[in-house]
N, C-alpha and C positions, 0 to 999 in steps of 0.2 A: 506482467512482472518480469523483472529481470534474471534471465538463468544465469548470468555470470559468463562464465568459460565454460559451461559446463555443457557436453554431447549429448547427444541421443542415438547415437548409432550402434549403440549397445555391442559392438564387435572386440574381442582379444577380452584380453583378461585387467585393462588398466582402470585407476579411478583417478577422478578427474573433479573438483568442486564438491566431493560427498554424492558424486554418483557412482552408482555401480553397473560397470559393464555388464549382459549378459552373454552367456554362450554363443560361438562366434554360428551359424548357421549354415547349411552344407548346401550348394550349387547343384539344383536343379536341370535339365538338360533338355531341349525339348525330347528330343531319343526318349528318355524317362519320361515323361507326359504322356506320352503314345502310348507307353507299354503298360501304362494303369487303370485298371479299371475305374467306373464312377466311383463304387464303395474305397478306391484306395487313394481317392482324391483325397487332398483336404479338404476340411470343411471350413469356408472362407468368413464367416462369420461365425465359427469357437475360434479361428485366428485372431480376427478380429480383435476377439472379445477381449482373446489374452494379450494381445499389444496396447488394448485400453487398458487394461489390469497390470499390466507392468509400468506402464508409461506415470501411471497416477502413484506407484510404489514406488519408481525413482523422485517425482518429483515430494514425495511427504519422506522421504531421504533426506532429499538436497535441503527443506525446510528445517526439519530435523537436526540438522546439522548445524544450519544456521541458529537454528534456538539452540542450542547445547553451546555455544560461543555468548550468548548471552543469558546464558542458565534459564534459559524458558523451553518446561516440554511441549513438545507438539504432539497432540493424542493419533492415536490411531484414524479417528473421526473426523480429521481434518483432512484425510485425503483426500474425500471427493470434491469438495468446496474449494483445494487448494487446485487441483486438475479442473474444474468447471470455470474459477475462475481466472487462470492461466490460459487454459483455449478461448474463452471469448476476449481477454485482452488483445490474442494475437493475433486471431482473426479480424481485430478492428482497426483499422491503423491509424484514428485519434480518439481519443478518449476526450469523452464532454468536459470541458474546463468549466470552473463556476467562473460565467458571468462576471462582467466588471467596468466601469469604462474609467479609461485613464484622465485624472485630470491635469498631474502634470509630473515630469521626471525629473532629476535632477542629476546631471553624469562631472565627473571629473576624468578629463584624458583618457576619453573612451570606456571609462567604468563607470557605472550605474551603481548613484550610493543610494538613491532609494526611487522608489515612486509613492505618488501619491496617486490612490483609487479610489473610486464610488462603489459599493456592492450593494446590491437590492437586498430588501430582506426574503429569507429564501426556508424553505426546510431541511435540517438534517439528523443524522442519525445519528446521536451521542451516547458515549459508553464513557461511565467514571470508572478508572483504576487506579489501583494507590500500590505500586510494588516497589522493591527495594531499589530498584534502578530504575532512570529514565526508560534507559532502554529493552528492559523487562515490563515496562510500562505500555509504552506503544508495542511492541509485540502482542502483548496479550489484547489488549485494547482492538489492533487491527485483525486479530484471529477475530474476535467477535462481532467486529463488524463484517467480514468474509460470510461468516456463517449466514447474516442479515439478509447479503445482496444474495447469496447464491441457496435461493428457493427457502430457506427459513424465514417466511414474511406469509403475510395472509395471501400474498397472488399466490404463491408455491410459485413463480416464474425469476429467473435470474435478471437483476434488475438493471443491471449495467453498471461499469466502472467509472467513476468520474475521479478527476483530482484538481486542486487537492485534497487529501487524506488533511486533514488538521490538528494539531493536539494543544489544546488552552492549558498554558502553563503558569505557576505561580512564581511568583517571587517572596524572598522576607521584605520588612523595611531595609536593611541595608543592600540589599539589589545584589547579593552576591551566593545566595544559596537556596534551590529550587523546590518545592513541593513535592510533598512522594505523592501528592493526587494528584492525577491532572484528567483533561477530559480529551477523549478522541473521537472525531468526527470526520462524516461522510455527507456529503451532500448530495440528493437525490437527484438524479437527473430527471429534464425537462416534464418529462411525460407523466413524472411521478411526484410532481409537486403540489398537484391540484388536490390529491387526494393519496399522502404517502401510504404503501403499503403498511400494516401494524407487525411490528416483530415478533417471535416467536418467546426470544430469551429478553423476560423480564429487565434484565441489567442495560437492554439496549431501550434507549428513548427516545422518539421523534422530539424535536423543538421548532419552532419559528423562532429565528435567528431575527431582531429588526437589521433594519437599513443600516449602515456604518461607512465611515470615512476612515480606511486604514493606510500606513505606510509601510513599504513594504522595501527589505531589502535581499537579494538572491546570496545563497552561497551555493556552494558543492561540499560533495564527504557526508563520512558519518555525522549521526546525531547525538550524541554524549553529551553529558551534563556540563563539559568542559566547556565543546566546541558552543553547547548552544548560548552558555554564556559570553564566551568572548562575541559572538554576532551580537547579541546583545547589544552590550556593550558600545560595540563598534556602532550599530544605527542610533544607539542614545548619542555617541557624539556628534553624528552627520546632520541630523537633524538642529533646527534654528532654537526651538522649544520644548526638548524633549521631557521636562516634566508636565506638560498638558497632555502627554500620550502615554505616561508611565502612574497607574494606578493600581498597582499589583500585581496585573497579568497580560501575558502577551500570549502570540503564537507562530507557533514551530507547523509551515507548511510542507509541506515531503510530496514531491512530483513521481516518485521512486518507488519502486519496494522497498519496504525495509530491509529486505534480503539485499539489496543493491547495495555493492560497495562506493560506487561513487555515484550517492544520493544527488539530486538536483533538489535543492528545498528552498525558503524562504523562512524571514522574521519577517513575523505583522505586527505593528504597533496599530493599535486604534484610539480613533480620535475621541476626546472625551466630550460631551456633550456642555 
C-alpha cells in the first residue's frame, strides 16, 4: 500500500501526510558502550518491540486520517491488519495479478481505449456495502476484506495480497446515477483457490465467479462517483457495441490503495452472454 509522502524517520518535531513525528533520539558513543554495564544495556528486543508498536500507531494515523477525508472511522482494531498487511506488501515486490489472457487491444495514438480479455472462472472474497458515498463504500468494504486476508480466515495465516481489489457497481436505467450498494472483492491467490480459506466475519463471502469476457479500459486518480461515471461513459463510447456489455452493472478495478492519491484502476465492462 501506498504511504504517499509520508516518513518514518520519526526525528524533529514536523507532520507530514497525518504522521506523527517522534522524539528526536540522543547519540550513543562507542566511549558510552564501554562504560555500561550488561544490566544498563538496553534490552534489544523491548526496543524492538516498541519500534513495532509505534510503527503500527503511525501507520493506523496515517489511515485514520485518510478515512476522516472520506468520513470513514478506522477503529482502533485495525492497526494490526493495517501494519501486517503493509509489511508483507513491501516485502514482496509483485503482487499476484488475476490471471487473464489478452485477446485483443485496441489504441488510438499511443492510448489504449480498451482491451478485450479472457478471465477463468476463479474464487473470491465478497463483501456487500451500501454507505452514503462510493467512497465510504469501498473503504469500508476493503477494511473488511484486510481483516479476511490478514489471519481472520480458518488458516489463522496471512493469505497474500493480490490485485485487483474489485467493486461491482450498479447503475439506474438512465446510466447516469450509481447504487449506494455495490460489492467489493478480493480474489484469492493461486495456492488458495483449490480450497479458499472460510472467513471469520459473516459479512464476507467466498463465491465462484464463472469464466467472462470483459473489456477493460485504464485510468489514473481518485475513484468518486463523478470520475467513475465520466470512465464510464467514455469506454460506452469507444467501444463498436456498447449496449451488449451495459446490463446494469460494471466494475471499478483499483491497482492502488485506496489510501493512494494517484489511484491506477480500470472499468470492466463484461460481455453478456
Amino acid at each position: 500500500m501506498s504511504q504517499g509522502g509520508c516518513r518514518l524517520n520519526g526525528g524533529g518535531d514536523s507532520q507530514e501526510g497525518g504522521w506523527q513525528s517522534g522524539p528526536r533520539r540522543g547519540v550513543i558513543t562507542v566511549e558510552d558502550l564501554d562504560s555500561f554495564s550488561e544490566d544498563q544495556l538496553p534490552d534489544s528486543s523491548e526496543e524492538n518491540d516498541a519500534m513495532e508498536e509505534e510503527e503500527e500507531e503511525r501507520l493506523l494515523h496515517y489511515w485514520q486520517d485518510i478515512g476522516r477525508v472520506h468520513q470513514v472511522n478506522v477503529p482502533q482494531e485495525m492497526a494490526a491488519p493495517i501494519q501486517q498487511l503493509t509489511t508483507n506488501v513491501e516485502n514482496t515486490q509483485d503482487r499476484e495479478k488475476v490471471p487473464f489472457t489478452l485477446i485483443t487491444r485496441k489504441e488510438k495514438c499511443g492510448e489504449t481505449l480498451y482491451e478485450k480479455r479472457h478471465y477463468e472462472k476463479a474464487n473470491w472474497a465478497c463483501v456487500v456495502v451500501q454507505e452514503p458515498t462510493y467512497e465510504q463504500s469501498i473503504c469500508l468494504g476493503f477494511m473488511k476484506l484486510m481483516r479476511y486476508i490478514c489471519q481472520q480466515n480458518s488458516s489463522g495465516e496471512y493469505l497474500g495480497m493480490t490485485i485487483p481489489i474489485v467493486t461491482v457497481v450498479r447503475v439506474d436505467d438512465s446510466r447516469s446515477v450509481l447504487s449506494r450498494e455495490v460489492t467489493v472483492a478480493y480474489y484469492l491467490p493461486r495456492q488458495h483457490q483449490v480450497q479458499p480459506p472460510r472467513p471469520q466475519d459473516p459479512s464476507v463471502v467466498v463465491q465462484e465467479w464463472p469464466a467472462t469476457i470483459i473489456y477493460s479500459r485504464p485510468f489514473r486518480g481518485v475513484t468518486n462517483e463523478l470520475s467513475i461515471l465520466n470512465q464510464f461513459h467514455t469506454l460506452a463510447e469507444v467501444l463498436e457495441s456498447p449496449d451488449l456489455h451495459l446490463r446494469g452493472s460494471f466494475i471499478v478495478a483499483g491497482y492502488s490503495s485506496p489510501a493512494a492519491a494517484n489511484r491506477c484502476n480500470e472499468i470492466w465492462f463484461l460481455e453478456q452472454p
